[in-house]
VONULUM-196777 format. One record per residue: x, y, z of N, C-alpha, C, O in turn. Coordinates in steps of 0.05 Angstrom, whole numbers, padded with zeros to 5 digits, always signed. Example, Ala and Ser with C-alpha at 12.3 -4.5 7.8 and 13.67 -1.06 7.14 Angstrom:
BEGIN
+00264-00114+00156+00246-00090+00156+00264-00066+00156+00285-00066+00169
+00257-00045+00142+00273-00021+00143+00258+00001+00157+00268+00023+00161
// end
This chain:
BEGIN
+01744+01874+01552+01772+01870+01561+01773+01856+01587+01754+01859+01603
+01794+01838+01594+01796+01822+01607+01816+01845+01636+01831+01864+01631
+01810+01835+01656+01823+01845+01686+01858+01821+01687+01858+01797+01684
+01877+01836+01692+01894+01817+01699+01881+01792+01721+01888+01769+01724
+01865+01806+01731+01862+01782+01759+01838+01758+01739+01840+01734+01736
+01818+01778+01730+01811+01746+01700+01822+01737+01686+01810+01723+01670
+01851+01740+01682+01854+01719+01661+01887+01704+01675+01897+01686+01662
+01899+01711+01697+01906+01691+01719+01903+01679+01733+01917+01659+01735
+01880+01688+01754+01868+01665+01785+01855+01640+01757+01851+01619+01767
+01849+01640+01737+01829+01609+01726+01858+01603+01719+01861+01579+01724
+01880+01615+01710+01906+01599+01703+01926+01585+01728+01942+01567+01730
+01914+01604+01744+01933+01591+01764+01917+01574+01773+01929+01552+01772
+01900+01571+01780+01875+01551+01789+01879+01522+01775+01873+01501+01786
+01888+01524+01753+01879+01502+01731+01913+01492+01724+01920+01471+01713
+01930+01512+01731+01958+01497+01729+01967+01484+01750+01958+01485+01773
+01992+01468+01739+02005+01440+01753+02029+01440+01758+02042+01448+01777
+02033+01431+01736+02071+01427+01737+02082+01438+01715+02103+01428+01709
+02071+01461+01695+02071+01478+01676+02093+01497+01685+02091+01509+01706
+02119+01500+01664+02134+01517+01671+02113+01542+01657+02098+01541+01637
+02121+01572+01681+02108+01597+01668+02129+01619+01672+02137+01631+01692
+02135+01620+01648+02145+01652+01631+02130+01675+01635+02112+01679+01619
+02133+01696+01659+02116+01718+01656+02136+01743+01635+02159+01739+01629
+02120+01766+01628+02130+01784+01622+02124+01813+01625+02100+01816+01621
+02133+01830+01628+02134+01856+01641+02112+01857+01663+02113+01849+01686
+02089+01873+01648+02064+01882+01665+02047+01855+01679+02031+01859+01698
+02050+01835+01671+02043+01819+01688+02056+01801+01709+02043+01787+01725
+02083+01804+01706+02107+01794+01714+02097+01799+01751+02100+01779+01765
+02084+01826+01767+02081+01820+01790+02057+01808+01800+02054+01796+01821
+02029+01818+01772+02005+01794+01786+02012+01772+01789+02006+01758+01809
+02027+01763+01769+02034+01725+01770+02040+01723+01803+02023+01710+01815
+02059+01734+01820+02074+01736+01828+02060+01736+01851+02069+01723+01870
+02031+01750+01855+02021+01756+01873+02003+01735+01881+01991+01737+01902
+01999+01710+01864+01975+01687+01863+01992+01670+01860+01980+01648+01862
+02024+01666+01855+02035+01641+01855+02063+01648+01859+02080+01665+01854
+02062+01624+01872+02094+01619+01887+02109+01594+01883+02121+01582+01901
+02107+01584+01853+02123+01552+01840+02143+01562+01829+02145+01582+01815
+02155+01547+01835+02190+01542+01834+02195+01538+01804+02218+01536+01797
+02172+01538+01786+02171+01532+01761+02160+01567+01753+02151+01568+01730
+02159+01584+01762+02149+01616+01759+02178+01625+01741+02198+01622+01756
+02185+01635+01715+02208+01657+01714+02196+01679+01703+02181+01681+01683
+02207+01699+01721+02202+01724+01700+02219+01739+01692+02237+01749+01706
+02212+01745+01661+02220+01749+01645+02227+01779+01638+02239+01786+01618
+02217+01795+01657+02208+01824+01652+02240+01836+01646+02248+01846+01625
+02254+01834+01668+02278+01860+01662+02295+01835+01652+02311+01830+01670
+02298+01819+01633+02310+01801+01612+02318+01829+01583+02315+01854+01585
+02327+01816+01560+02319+01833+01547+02292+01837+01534+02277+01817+01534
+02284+01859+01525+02255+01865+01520+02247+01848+01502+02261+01851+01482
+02230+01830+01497+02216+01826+01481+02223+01796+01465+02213+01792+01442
+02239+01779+01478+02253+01761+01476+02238+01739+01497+02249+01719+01507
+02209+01745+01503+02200+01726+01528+02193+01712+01511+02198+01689+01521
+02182+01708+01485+02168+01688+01479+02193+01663+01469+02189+01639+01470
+02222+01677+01457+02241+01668+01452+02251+01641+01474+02257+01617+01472
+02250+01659+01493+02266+01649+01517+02246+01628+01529+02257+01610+01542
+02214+01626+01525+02193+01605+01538+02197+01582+01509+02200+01557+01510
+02195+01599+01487+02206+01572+01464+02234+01549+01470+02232+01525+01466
+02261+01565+01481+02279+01552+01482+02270+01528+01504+02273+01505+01499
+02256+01539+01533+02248+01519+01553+02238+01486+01540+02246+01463+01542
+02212+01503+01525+02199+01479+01510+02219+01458+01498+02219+01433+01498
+02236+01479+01487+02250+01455+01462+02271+01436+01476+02283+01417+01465
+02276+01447+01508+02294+01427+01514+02278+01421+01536+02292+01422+01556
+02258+01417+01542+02236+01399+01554+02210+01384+01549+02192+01375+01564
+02212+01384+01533+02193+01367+01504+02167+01355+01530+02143+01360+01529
+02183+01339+01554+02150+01323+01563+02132+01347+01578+02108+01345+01582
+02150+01374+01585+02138+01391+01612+02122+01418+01589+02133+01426+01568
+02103+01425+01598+02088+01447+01580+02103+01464+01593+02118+01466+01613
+02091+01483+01568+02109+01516+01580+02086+01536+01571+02073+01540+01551
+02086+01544+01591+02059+01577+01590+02071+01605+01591+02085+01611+01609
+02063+01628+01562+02092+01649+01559+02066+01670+01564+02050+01674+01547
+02065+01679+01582+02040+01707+01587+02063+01733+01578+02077+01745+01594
+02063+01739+01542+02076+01754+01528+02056+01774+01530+02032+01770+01535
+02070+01802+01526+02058+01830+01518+02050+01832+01491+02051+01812+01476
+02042+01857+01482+02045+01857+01456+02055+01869+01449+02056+01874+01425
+02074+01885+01471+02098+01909+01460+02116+01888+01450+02124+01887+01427
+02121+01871+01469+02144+01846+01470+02142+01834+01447+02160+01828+01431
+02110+01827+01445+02119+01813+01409+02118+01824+01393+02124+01813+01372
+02111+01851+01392+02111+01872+01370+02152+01862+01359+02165+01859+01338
+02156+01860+01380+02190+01877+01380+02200+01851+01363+02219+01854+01347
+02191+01831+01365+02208+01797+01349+02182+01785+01337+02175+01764+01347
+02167+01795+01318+02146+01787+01298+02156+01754+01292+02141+01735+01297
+02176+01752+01283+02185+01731+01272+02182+01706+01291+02182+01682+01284
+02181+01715+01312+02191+01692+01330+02161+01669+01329+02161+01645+01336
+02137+01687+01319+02112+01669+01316+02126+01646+01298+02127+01623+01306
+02135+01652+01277+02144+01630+01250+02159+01609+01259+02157+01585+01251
+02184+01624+01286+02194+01607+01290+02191+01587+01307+02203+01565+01309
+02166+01600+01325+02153+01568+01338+02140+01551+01324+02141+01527+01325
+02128+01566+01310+02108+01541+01290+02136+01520+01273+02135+01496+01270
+02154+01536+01265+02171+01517+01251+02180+01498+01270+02181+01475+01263
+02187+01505+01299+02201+01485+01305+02180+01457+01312+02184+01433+01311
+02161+01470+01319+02140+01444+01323+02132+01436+01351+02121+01415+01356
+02139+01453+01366+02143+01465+01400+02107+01446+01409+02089+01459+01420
+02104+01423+01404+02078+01420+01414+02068+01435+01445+02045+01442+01450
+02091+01437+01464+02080+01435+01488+02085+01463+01501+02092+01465+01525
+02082+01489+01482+02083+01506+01484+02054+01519+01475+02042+01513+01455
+02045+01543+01497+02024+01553+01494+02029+01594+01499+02026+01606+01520
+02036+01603+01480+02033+01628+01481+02015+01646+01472+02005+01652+01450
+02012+01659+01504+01982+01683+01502+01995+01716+01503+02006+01727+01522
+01987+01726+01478+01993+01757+01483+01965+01772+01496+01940+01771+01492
+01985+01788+01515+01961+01797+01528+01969+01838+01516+01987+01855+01520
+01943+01836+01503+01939+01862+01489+01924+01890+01505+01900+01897+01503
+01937+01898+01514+01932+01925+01532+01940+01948+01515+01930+01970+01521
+01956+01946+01496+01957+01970+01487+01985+01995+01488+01990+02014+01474
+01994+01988+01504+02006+02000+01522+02039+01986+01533+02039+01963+01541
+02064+02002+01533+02091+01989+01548+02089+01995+01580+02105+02009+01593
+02069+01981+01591+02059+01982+01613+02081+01993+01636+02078+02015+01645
+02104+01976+01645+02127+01987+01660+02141+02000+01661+02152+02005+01683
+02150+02016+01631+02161+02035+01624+02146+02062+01618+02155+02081+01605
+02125+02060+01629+02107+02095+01636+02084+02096+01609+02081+02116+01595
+02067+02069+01605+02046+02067+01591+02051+02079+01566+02036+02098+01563
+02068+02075+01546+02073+02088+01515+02056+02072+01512+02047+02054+01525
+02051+02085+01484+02024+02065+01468+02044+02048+01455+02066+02059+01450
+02039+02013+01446+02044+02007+01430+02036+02016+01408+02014+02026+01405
+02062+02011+01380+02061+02013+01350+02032+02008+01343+02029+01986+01354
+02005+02013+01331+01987+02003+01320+01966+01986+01345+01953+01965+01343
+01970+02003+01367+01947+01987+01389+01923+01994+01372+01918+02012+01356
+01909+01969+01384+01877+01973+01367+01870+01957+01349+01851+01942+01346
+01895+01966+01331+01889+01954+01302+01904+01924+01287+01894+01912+01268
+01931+01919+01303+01941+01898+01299+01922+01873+01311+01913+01873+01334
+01919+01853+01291+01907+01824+01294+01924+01800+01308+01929+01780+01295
+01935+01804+01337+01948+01785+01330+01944+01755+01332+01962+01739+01335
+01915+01747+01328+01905+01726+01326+01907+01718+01310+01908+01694+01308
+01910+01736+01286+01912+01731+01258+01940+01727+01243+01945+01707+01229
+01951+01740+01247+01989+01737+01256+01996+01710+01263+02015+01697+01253
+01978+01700+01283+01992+01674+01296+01985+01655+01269+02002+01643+01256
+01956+01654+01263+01951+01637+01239+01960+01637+01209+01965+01620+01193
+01959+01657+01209+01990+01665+01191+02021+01658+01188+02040+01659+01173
+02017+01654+01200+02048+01643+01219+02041+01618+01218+02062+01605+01219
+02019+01602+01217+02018+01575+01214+02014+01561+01245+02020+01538+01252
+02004+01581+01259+01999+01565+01291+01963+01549+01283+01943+01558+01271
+01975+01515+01301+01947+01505+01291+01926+01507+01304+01907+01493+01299
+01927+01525+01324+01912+01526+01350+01903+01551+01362+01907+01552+01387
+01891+01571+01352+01892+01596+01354+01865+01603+01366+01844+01598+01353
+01864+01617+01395+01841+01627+01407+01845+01658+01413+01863+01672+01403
+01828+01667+01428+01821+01699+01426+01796+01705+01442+01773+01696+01437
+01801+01721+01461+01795+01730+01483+01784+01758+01484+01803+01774+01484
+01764+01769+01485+01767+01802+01497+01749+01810+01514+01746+01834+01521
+01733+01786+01525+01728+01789+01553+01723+01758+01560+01727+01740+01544
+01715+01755+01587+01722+01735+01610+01696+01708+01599+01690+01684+01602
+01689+01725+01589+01665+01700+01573+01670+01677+01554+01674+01683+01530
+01671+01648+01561+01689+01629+01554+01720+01620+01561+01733+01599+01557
+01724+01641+01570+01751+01643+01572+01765+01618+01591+01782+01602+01584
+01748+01622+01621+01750+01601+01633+01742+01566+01630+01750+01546+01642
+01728+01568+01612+01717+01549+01604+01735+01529+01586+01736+01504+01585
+01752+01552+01568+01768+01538+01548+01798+01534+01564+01819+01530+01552
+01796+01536+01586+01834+01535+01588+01836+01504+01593+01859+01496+01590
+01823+01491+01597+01825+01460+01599+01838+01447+01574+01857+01430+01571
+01819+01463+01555+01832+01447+01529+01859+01467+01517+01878+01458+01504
+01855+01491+01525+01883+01506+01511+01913+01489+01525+01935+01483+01517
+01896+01487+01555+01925+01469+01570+01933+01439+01572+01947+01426+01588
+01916+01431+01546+01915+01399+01545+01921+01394+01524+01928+01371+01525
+01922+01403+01499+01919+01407+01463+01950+01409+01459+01962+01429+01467
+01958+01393+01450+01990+01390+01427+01986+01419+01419+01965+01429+01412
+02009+01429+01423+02005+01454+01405+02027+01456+01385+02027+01437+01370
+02046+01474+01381+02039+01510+01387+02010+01521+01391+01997+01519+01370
+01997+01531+01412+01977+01542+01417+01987+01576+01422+02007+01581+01436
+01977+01592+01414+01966+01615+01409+01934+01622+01417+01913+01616+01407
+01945+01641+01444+01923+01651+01460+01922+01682+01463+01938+01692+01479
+01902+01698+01448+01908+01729+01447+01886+01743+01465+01863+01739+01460
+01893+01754+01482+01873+01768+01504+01861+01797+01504+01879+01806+01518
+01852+01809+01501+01844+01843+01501+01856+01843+01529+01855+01820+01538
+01864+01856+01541+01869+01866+01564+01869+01891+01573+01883+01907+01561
+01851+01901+01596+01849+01927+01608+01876+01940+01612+01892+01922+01617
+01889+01969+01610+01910+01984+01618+01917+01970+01641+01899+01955+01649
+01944+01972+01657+01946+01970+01681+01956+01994+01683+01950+02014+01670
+01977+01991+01708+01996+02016+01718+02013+01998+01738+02009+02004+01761
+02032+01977+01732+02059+01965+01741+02076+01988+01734+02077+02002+01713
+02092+01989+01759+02120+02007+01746+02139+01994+01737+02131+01976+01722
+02167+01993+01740+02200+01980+01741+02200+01962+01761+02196+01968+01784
+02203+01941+01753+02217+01928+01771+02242+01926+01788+02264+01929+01776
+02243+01924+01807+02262+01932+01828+02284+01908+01834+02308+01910+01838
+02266+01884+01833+02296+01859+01841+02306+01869+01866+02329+01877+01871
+02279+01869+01886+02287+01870+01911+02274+01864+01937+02253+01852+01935
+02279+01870+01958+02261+01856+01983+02237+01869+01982+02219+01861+01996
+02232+01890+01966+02208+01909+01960+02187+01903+01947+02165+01915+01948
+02195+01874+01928+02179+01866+01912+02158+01844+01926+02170+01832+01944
+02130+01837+01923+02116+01821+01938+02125+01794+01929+02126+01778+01947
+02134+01782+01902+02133+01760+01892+02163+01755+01892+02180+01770+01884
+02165+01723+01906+02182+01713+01914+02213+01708+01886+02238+01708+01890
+02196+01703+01858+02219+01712+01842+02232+01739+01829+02252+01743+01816
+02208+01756+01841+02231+01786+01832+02251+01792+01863+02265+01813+01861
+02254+01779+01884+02266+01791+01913+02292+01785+01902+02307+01803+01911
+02304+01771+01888+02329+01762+01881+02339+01773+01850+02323+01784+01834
+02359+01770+01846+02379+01785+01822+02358+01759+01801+02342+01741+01807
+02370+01772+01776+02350+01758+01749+02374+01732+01759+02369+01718+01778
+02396+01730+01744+02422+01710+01756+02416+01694+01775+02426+01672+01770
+02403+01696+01800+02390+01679+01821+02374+01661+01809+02376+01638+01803
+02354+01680+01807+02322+01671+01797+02331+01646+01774+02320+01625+01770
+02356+01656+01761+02355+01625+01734+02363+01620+01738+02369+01604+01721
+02384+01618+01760+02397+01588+01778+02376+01574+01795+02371+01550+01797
+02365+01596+01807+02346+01574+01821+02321+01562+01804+02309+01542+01811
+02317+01575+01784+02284+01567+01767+02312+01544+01750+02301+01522+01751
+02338+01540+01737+02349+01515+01731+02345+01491+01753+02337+01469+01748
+02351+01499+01772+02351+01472+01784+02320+01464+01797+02320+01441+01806
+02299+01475+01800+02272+01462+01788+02265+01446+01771+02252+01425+01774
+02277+01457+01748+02266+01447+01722+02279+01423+01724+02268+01402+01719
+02305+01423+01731+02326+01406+01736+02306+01378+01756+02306+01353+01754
+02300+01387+01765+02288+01370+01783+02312+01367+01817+02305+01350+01833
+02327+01377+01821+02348+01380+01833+02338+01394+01861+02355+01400+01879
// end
């Protein structure tokens, strides 16, 4: 199993001008290693709609990639939504579920079927043409060059260690510069980024 801090510092290291979609439990490491104006998170959104909401980005930004660091509670909750990236044809979208097991922020419930759901297999199923898989740090770094360079839909599934993130607060309490502000801020200000504005 991979450490949040292995399978972000090589992403942040190796990203550019990549809009990134965090979600729940990872929503404050991101937070803690990067500070781009291209950062939203997604966590207190509705649940499980991150991968939804990093698809819509893509589809109305076709030249700028989009990186969705989804849960697997989150995609447990909208299965469908794999089909519906592959249908739309989202080349410049790259989504990685990161599999811990666990509704990390909401007091560690087990996900539905931790363990035993494939969702590497799900994605290919789903018709993603680009499907990698992760469950420890070996290769891992090696391959983000091409996961972040490759036409996709790309599908990237991680093992990931438990954490222990709580609730997010949306306040001066938080270390990372897009939870200090209301969600309403954060996507006015992460629009006019993207905006170029």
């Amino acid at each position: 199993m991979l450490t949040k801090d292995q399978l972000l510092r090589p992403l942040a290291a190796q990203r550019r001008d990549e809009v990134v979609v965090t979600c729940m439990g990872v929503t404050r490491p991101w937070g803690r290693i990067s500070n781009h104006d291209l950062d939203f998170a997604s966590a207190d959104s509705a649940m499980g709609h991150t991968a939804d909401l990093a698809l819509g980005i893509a589809l109305a930004q076709p030249s700028r990639k989009v990186i969705c660091l989804n849960g697997d509670g989150s995609m447990l909750m909208n299965l469908g939504t794999l089909v519906t990236i592959v249908g739309s044809d989202a080349r410049n979208l790259v989504l990685f579920v990161l599999e811990n097991g666990t509704y990390e922020i909401t007091g560690n419930q087990s996900v539905p079927g931790a363990g035993k759901v494939d969702f590497p297999g799900l994605a290919r199923a789903s018709g993603f043409p680009r499907v990698y898989s992760f469950n420890r740090d070996v290769g891992y770094e090696a391959a983000l060059p091409e996961i972040l360079s490759i036409d996709g839909p790309v599908f990237v599934g991680v093992g990931m260690e438990k954490g222990s993130e709580g609730p997010i607060s949306r306040s001066e309490r938080e270390e990372a510069r897009y939870l200090k502000t209301s969600l309403a801020h954060c996507a006015k200000e992460f629009q006019r980024a993207i905006a170029g504005t």
